[in-house]
N, C-alpha and C positions, 0 to 999 in steps of 0.2 A: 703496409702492415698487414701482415696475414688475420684472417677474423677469427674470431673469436668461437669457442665452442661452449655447449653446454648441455650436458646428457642427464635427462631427467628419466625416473624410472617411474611408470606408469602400472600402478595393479588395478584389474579391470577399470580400468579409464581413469584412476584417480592419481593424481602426481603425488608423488614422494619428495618431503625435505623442501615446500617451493620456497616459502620462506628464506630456507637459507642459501638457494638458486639465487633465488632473486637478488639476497643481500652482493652475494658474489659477482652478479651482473652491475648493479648499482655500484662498485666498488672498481671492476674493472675500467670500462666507462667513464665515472670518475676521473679514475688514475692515466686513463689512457687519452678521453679525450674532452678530458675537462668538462664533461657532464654526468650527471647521476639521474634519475627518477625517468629516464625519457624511455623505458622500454621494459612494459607490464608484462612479464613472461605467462601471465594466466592469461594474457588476450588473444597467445596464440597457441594456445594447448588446447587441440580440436581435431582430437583421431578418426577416423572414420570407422565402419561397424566394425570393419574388421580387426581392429587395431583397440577395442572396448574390453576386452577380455585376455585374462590372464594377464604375465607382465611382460612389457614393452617399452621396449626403449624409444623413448624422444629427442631426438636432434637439432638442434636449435642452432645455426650460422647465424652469427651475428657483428654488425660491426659500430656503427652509429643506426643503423637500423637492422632489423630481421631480414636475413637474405634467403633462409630456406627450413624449413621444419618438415622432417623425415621422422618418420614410421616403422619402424623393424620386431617379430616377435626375437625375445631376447630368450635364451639358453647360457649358464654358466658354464664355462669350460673347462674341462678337470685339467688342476695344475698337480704336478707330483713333484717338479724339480725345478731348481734356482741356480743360474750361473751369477755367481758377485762378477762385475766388472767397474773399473775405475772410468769415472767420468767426473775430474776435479773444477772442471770448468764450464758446467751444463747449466745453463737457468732455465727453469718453468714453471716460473710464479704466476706466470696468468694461465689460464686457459684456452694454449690456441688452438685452432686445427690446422697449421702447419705440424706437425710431428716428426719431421727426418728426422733428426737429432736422437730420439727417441727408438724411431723405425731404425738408425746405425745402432743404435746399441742391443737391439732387439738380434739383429744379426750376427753377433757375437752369444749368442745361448749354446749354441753347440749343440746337445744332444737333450738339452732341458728344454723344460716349456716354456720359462720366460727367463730372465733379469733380475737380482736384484744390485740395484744403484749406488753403489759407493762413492762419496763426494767427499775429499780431502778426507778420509779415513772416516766418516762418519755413515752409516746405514741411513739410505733415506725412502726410495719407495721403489715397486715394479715398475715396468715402464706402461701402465695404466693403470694402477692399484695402488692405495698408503697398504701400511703392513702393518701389523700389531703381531707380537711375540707373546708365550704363553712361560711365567718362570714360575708355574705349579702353585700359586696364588693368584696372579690378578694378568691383565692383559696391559702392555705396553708397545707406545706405539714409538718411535723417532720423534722428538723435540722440533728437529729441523725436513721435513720432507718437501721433495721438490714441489709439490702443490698442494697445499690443503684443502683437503676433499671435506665437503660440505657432510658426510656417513662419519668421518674422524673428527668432524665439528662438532656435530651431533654428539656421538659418543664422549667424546671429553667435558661435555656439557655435561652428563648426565653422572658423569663417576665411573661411568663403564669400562675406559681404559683411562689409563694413564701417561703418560708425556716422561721422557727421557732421554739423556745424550747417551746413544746407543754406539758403538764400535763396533769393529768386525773382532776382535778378542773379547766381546761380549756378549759373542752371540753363543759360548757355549753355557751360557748360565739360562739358557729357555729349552725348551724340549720344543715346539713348535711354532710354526707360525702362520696366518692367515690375513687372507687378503680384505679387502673393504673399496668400496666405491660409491659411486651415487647409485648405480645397480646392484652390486653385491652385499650383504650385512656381512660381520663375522659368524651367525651363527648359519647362512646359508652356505659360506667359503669352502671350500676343500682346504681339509690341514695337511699341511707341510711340515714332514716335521723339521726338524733345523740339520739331522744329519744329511740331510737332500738336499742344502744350499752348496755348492761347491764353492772352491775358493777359489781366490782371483788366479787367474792364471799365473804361473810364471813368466817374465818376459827373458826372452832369449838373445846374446847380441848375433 
């Protein structure tokens, strides 16, 4: 079984969202290997000088125990364009750090900066980001996305977006769209607007 990942966003040394890291560690765990509470992510969040300031991202392998915690300063990176591509039979409900699956569909962007996931006709996320659409009132995010991200947990908690069965023939009722992560919010995102999503491609025989 490939291990497990979990990228916490650290502003001058202080973790983001651990709580709900955590819940997500405890659940995977759990689910995967029939134990929960055996692995305190705040016992191993301990950057060094360099790594105390500004935001940074933290890395955490893990599998029945912590195999590795990495350090990197983090930069968002500007998205302007979205290939839709079909992938009716992808699961990634947990959080591994195997990713081919992902890194294949990433390959298929063409001339945009990333993906966005079509699963049996329904919009689900980038191949590292949930999405949330803007329909000139509120923000809405996919009902069903391949992972949910502890920032789309967050926000759904609080009222801030909203939850929906979203389509690809639904996508022209938003003007925009923006990404979210455990590193990124919506209001730090680069906006997309929705006529930069390209459509699926045609398949040819």
């Amino acid at each position: 079984m490939s291990l497990l990942l979990e990228t916490i966003r650290l502003d001058d040394g202080v973790p983001s969202l651990l709580a709900l890291h955590q819940e997500r560690v405890d659940r995977s765990l759990r689910d995967l290997f029939g134990h929960a509470g055996i692995l305190n992510l705040k016992n191993f969040i301990n950057p060094p000088d360099e790594f105390r300031k500004g935001t940074v991202k933290c890395r955490i392998l893990y599998g029945k125990y912590v195999e590795k915690v990495e350090y990197s300063v983090y930069h968002i990176n500007p998205l302007k364009s979205l290939q839709m591509v079909e992938a009716d039979t992808i699961i990634y409900n947990y959080k591994f750090a195997d990713r081919r699956h992902l890194e294949l569909l990433y390959g298929l962007r063409g001339d945009c900066d990333d993906v966005l996931i079509i699963k049996n006709g329904l919009v689900t996320d980038t191949t590292y980001a949930n999405v949330a659409f803007y329909d000139g009132s509120c923000w809405v995010t996919p009902e069903k996305p391949l992972l949910e991200g502890v920032r789309r947990r967050s926000y759904i908690e609080r009222g801030i977006i909203y939850t929906s069965r979203i389509t690809v023939g639904d996508l022209k009722f938003f003007s925009e769209l923006r990404l979210m992560n455990a590193m990124i919010s919506l209001e730090e995102s680069p906006s997309i607007p929705v006529s930069c999503i390209l459509p699926i491609p045609v398949k040819r025989n």
